[in-house]
C-alpha positions as CSV (number, residue, x, y, z in Angstrom):
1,X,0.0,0.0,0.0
2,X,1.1,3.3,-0.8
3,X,2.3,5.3,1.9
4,X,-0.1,8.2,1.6
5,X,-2.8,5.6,1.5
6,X,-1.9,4.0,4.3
7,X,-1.5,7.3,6.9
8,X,-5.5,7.8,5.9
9,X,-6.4,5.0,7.7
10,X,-7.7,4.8,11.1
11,X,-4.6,4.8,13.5
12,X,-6.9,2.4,16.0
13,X,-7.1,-0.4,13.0
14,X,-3.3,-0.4,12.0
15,X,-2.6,-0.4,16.0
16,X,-5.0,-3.2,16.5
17,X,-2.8,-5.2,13.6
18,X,0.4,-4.1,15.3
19,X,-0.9,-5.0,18.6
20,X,-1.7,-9.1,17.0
21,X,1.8,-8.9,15.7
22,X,3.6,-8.2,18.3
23,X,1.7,-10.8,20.2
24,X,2.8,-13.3,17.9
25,X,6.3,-11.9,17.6
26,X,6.5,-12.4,21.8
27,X,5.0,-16.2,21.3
28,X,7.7,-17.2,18.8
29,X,10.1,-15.7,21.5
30,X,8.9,-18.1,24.1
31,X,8.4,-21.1,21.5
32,X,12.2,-20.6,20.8
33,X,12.9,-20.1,24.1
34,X,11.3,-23.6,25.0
35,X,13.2,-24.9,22.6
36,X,16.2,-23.9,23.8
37,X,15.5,-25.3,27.0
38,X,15.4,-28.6,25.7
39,X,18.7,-28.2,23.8
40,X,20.7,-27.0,27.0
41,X,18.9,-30.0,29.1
42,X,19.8,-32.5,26.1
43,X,16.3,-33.7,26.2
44,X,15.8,-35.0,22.6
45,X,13.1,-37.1,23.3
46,X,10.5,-37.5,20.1
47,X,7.4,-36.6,22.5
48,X,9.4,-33.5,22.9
49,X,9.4,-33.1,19.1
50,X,5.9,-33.9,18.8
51,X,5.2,-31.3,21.2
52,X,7.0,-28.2,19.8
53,X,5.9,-29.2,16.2
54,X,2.2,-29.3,17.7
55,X,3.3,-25.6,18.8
56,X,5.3,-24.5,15.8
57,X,2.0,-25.7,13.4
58,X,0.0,-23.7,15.9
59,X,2.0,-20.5,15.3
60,X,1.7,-20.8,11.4
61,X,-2.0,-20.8,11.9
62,X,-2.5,-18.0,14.1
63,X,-0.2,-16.0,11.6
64,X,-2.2,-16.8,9.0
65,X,-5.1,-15.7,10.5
66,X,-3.4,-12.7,11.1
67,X,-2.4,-12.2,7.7
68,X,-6.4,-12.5,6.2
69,X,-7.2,-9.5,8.8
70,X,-4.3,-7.2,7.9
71,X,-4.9,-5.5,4.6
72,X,-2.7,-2.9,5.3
73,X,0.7,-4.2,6.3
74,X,1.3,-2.8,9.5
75,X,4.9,-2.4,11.3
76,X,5.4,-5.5,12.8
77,X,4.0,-7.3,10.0
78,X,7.0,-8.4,7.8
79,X,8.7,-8.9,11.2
80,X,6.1,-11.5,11.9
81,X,6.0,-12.9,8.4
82,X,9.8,-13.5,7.4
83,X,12.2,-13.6,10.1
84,X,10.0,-14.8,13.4
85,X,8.2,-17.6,12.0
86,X,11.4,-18.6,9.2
87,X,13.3,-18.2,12.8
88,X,11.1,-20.3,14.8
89,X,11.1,-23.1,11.6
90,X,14.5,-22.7,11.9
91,X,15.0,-23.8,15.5
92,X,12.9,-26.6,15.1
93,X,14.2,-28.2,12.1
94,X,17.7,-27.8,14.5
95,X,16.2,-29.7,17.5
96,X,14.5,-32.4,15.0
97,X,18.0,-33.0,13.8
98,X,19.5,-33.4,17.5
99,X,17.1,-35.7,18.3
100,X,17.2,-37.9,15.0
101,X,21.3,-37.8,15.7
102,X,20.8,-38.7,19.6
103,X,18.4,-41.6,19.4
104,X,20.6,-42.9,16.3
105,X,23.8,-43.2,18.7
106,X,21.8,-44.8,21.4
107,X,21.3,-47.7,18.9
């Protein structure tokens, strides 16, 4: 959206977008944070993995649904988009290796 376009529209609407993206910019920070967790306790256990993919597949879906309500692009929204939920993929392809890698020395 063009900028002049965009400062015509109702501040409360594009805050109401930044507030939803910012929520779900702070819920990838405690999804990696979880994550981590279970890297520094060397938990690799695949109910683990199950688990955080549960809550990674979650976080895609609330983004989406965040994405059909914001028209306008607000400023957290290519935050949220690109390098959050890339970030939080990210960790968890990590920890799925780790615990593929782990419970193939055990055998």
């Amino acid at each position: 959206m063009r900028d002049r376009e965009h400062r015509r529209l109702d501040p409360q609407v594009l805050s109401l977008r930044d507030e939803a993206n910012a929520e779900f910019i702070d819920k990838c920070d405690d999804f990696e944070r979880e994550v981590a967790r279970e890297v520094a306790a060397s938990h690799y256990t695949y109910a683990e993995l199950d688990e955080s993919d549960r809550d990674l597949k979650k976080l895609q879906g609330w983004l989406s649904r965040i994405e059909k309500l914001d028209f306008y692009g607000g400023e957290k929204a290519e935050e949220a988009r690109r390098s959050r939920l890339t970030g939080c993929e990210a960790v968890l392809d990590d920890y799925a290796h780790r615990v593929f890698d782990a419970h193939d020395e055990n055998k």
